[in-house]
C-alpha positions as CSV (number, residue, x, y, z in Angstrom):
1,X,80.4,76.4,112.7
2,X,78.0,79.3,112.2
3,X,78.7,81.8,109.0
4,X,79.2,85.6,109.2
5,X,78.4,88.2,107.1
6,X,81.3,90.3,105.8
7,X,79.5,93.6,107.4
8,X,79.5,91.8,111.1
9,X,82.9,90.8,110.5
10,X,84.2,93.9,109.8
11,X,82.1,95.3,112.7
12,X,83.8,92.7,115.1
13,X,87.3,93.4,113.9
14,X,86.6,97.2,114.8
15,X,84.9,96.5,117.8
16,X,86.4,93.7,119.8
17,X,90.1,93.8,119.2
18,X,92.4,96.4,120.7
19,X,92.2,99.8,118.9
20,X,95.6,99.5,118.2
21,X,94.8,96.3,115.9
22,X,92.3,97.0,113.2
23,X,95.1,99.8,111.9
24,X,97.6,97.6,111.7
25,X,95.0,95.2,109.8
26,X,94.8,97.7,107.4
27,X,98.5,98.2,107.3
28,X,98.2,95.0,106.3
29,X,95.8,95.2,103.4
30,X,97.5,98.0,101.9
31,X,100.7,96.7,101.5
32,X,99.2,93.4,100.4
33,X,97.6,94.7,98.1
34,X,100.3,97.7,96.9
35,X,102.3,94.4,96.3
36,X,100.0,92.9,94.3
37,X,99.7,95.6,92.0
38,X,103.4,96.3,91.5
39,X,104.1,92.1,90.6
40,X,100.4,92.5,88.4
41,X,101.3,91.4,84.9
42,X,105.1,89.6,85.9
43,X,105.4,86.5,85.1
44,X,104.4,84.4,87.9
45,X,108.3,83.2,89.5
46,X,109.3,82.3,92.6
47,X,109.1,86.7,93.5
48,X,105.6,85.9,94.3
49,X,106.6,84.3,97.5
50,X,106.3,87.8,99.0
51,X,102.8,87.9,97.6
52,X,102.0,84.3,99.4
53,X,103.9,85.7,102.9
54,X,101.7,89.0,102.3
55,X,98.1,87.2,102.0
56,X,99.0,84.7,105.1
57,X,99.9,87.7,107.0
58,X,97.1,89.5,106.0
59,X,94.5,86.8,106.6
60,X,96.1,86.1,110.2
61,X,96.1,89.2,111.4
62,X,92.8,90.2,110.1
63,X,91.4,86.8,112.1
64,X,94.3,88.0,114.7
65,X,91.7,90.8,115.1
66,X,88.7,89.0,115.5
67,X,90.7,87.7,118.6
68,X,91.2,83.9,117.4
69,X,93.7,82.6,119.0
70,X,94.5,80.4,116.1
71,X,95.4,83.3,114.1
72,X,97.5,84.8,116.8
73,X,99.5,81.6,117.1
74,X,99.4,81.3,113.1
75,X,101.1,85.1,112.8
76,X,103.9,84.5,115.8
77,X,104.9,81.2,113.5
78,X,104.6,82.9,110.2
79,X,106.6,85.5,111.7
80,X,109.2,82.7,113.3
81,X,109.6,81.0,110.1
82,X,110.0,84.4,108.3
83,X,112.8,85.4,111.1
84,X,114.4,82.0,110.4
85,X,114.7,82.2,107.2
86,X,116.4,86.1,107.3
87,X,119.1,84.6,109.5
88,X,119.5,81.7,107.9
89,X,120.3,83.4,104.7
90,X,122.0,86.2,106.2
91,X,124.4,84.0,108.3
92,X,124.5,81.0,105.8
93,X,125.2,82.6,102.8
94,X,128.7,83.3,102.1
95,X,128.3,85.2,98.9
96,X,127.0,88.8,99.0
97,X,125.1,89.1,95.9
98,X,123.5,85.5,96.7
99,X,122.3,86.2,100.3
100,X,120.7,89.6,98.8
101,X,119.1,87.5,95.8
102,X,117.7,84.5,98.4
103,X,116.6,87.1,101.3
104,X,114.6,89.8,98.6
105,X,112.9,86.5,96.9
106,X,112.2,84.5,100.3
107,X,111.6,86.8,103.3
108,X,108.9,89.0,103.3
109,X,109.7,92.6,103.9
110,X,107.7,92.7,106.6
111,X,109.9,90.3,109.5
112,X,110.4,93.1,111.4
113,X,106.9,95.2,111.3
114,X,105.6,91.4,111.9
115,X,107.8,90.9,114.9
116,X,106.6,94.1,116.6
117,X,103.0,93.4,115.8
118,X,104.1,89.4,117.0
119,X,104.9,91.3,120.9
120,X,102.2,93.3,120.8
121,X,99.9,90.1,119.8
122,X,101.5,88.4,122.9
123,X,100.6,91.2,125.6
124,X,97.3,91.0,124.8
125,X,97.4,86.7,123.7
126,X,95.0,86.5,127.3
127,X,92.3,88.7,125.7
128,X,92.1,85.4,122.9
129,X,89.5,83.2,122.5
130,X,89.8,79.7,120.9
C-alpha cells in the first residue's frame, strides 16, 4: 500500500469527492474538535464516548471523501449503531431522567446530521472505489 503526503491528501479530498463533501468534512472537524475543547481538562468518564463517536465520524467521512468505499460503509454503520442506540434508549427506557442521562452519554449528537450525510453518501456510493 503506497503512502500519501498530508498535502495530496487534502488535495484529493477537495478534488475528487463531490463538492458537497469536503464541507461537510469540515463540519466534521470543527465539531470534533469544538468537542474536544469543551471536555479538555474533565476527568476522562464515560462523557468521552461523544469524543470517540466524533473522531470515528470524523476519520470516516474525511476517508468518505477520498471516495473509499470502506469508509462510506464504515460511516452508514457508525451511523446505524448510533440510530440504534437512540431508539433503544428512547423506547427502552422507562424512566425520564435515565433515558436523558444514557442518550446525552451514549449517542452522539450528531445521529441525525450523520443520517442525512449517510443518504447523501448512498446517492453517490457508485462514484466509490474499493
Amino acid at each position: 500500500m503506497a503512502t500519501r503526503d498530508i498535502g495530496v491528501f487534502i488535495k484529493d479530498i477537495r478534488s475528487k469527492a463531490p463538492k458537497l463533501f469536503p464541507a461537510i468534512g469540515l463540519f466534521h472537524v470543527l465539531v470534533f474538535l469544538l468537542m474536544l475543547l469543551l471536555n479538555w481538562g474533565v476527568k476522562i468518564t464515560d462523557y468521552y464516548m461523544e469524543v470517540v463517536w466524533l473522531l470515528a465520524f470524523t476519520v470516516s467521512w474525511l476517508y468518505t471523501c477520498d471516495l473509499r468505499r470502506w469508509a462510506a460503509v464504515s460511516y452508514i454503520v457508525l451511523t446505524m449503531a448510533n440510530t440504534g442506540l437512540f431508539l433503544y434508549f428512547y423506547y427502552a427506557v422507562d424512566n425520564d431522567f435515565r433515558r436523558d442521562a444514557l442518550m446525552g452519554t451514549y449517542v452522539s449528537t450528531l445521529w441525525l446530521p450523520a443520517l442525512l450525510f449517510s443518504f447523501l453518501v448512498l446517492f453517490h456510493f457508485r462514484r466509490f472505489n474499493q
